[in-house]
C-alpha positions, -999 to 999 in steps of 0.1 A, spaced: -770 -365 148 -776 -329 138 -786 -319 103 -764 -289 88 -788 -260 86 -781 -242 49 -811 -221 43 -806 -187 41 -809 -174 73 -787 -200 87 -763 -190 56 -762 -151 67 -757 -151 104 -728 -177 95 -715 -149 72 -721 -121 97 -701 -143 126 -671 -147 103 -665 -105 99 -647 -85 118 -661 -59 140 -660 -24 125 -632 -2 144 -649 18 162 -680 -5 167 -713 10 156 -749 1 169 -751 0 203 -726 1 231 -720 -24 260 -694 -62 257 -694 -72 227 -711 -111 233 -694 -122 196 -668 -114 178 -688 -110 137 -707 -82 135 -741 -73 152 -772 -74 133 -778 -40 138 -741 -37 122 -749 -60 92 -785 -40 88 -765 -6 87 -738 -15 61 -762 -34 38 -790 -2 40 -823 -25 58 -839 -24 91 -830 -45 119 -864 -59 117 -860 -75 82 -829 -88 89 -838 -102 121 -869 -122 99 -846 -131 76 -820 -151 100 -849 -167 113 -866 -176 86 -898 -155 87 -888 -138 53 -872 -162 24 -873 -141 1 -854 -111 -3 -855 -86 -40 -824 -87 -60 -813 -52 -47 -814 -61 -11 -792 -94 -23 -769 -73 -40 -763 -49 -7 -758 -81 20 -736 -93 -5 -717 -62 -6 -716 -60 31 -707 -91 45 -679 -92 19 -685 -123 -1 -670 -138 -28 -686 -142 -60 -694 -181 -54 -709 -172 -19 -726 -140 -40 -740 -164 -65 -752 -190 -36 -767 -164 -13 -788 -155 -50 -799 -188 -55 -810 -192 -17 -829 -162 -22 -846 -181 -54 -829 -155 -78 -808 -157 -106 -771 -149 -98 -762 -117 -122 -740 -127 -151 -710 -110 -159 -707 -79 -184 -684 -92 -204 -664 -124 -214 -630 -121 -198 -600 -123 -220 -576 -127 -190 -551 -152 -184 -545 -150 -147 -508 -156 -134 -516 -190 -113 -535 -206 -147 -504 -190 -168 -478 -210 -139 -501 -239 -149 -499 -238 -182 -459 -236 -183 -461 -265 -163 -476 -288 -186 -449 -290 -206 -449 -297 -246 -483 -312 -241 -512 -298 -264 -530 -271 -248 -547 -245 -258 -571 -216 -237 -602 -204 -251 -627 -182 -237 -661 -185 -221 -673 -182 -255 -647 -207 -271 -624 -180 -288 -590 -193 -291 -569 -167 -272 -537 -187 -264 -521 -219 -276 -483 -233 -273 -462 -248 -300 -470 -281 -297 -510 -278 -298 -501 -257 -336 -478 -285 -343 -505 -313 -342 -534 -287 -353 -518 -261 -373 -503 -226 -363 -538 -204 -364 -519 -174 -361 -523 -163 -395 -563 -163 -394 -579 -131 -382 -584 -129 -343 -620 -129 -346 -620 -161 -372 -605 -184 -345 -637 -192 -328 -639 -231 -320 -677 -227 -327 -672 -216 -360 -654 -250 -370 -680 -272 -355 -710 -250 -375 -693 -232 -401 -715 -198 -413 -713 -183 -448 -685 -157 -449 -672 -166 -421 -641 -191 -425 -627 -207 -392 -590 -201 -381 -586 -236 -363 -596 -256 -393 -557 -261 -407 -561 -302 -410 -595 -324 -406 -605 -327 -372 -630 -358 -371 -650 -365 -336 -655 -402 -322 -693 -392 -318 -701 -356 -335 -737 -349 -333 -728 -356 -292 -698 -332 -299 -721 -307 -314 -748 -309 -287 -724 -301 -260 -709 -273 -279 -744 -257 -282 -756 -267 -244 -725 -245 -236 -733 -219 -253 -764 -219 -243 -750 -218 -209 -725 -192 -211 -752 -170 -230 -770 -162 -197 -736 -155 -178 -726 -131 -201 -764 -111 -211 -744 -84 -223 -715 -93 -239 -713 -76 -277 -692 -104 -295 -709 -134 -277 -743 -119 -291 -730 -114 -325 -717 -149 -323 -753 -162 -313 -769 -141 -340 -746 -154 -369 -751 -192 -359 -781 -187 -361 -790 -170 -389 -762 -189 -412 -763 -225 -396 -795 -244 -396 -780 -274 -376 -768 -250 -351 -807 -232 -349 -821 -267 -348 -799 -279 -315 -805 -246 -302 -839 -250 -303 -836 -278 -286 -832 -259 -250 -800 -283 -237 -779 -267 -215 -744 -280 -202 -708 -282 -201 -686 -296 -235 -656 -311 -213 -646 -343 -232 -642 -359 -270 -620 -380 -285 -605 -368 -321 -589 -380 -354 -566 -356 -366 -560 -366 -401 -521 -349 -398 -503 -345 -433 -471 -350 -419 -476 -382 -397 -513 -390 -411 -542 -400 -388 -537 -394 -349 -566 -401 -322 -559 -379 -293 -585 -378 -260 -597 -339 -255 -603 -330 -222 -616 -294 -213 -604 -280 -180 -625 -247 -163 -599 -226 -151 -610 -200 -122 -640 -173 -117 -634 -160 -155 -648 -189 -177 -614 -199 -190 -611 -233 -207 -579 -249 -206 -583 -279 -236 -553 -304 -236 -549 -332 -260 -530 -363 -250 -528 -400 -257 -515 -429 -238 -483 -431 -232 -461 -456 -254 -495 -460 -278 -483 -456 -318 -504 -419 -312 -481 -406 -285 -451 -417 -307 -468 -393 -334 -475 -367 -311 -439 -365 -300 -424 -366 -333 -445 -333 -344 -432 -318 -310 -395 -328 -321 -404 -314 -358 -415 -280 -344 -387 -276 -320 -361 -282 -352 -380 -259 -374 
């Protein structure tokens, strides 16, 4: 039995076999012996010499500067998982986005519609609430009379002074809340270096943690993660206490997080849960 070869130069003359041939071919003439595209091709589009590519497929040269990453990347027409692998091949740090997308693409918006009357809710990368349906205000309250930049998940988990949260309508209580809180940070942390740049993500860093010594203390901590489950007592003033399960999905290449809140089916929770969807519906 063979082993798979995934190094790098393995990695990029796998790539460069998969293009298509430029019409009319450059490089040199003659039968073409493969269909992807010749070295001398690959060498041309991405601006280096034959020779460094040629020690790079073969392993004679591991590791390639950020700029000459960038320009195979942009030549043999990866996407930006393959961009972000051929980085770490090259032992480099993939480049983080701009800017925190505020997009809702139209496959996660089809998803979303099909999940019902279920509690969901999207946030950003850095957990701003930027969409929620009518059952997720129904068990949490409607935030859409706090400001925009108030309803920040992160805010209710490490309040700041002068800054009030907009998803804070009832109590929200966590099964295990200094684990709660240490994910929240380890994702911040996290989402920090994908977005270097991003204006409101910074101000959100600096405000934590100037105004919230727990939050400064985890941070200093150095944890890095994902926050992608809990379990939470809503105390409801309606139907009083309800314990849902909240499970956070990543939805595509823009750091969406699709959160749902459910409980078992037939349990005296669910019951609750649908009579505040039957209460919203009538209001």
């Amino acid at each position: 039995m063979t082993t798979a070869d995934t190094s790098l130069g393995a990695t990029l003359r796998m790539w460069r076999d998969r293009l298509s041939p430029p019409q009319p071919a450059r490089g040199a003439g003659g039968p073409r012996r493969a269909a992807g595209l010749r070295r001398e091709e690959l060498a041309e589009l991405a601006g280096v010499s034959v020779d460094y590519l040629v020690r790079l497929e073969q392993g004679r040269a591991t590791t390639p500067s950020a700029p000459v990453v960038a320009a195979l990347a942009q030549a043999l027409q990866l996407s930006r998982p393959e961009r972000d692998h051929l980085y770490r091949l090259a032992g480099l740090q993939p480049p983080g986005d701009r800017a925190v997308s505020g997009r809702i693409s139209p496959g996660v918006q089809r998803v979303l519609q099909r999940l019902g009357e279920v509690a969901v809710a999207v946030f950003t990368a850095d957990w701003h609430l930027m969409w929620w349906n009518r059952s997720w205000a129904a068990l949490l309250g409607d935030p859409s009379g706090a400001a925009p930049e108030d309803r920040n998940f992160v805010y209710a988990r490490f309040p700041v002074p002068g800054r009030r949260s907009g998803l804070a309508a009832w109590p929200v209580q966590s099964d295990r809340p200094e684990a709660t809180d240490r994910a929240v940070v380890a994702d911040l942390r996290r989402v920090v270096t994908q977005y270097p740049d991003d204006p409101r993500l910074a101000g959100l860093l600096r405000e934590l943690l100037d105004g919230n010594p727990e939050f400064a203390r985890l941070w200093r901590t150095g944890v890095v993660g994902e926050h992608v489950e809990d379990r939470k007592t809503v105390h409801h003033p309606l139907v009083g206490e309800i314990v849902v399960d909240c499970d956070v999905l990543s939805a595509g290449e823009d750091g969406l997080r699709i959160v749902v809140l459910t409980a078992a089916a037939g349990s005296p929770d669910a019951l609750k849960l649908e009579q505040l969807r039957r209460a919203a519906s009538s209001a």
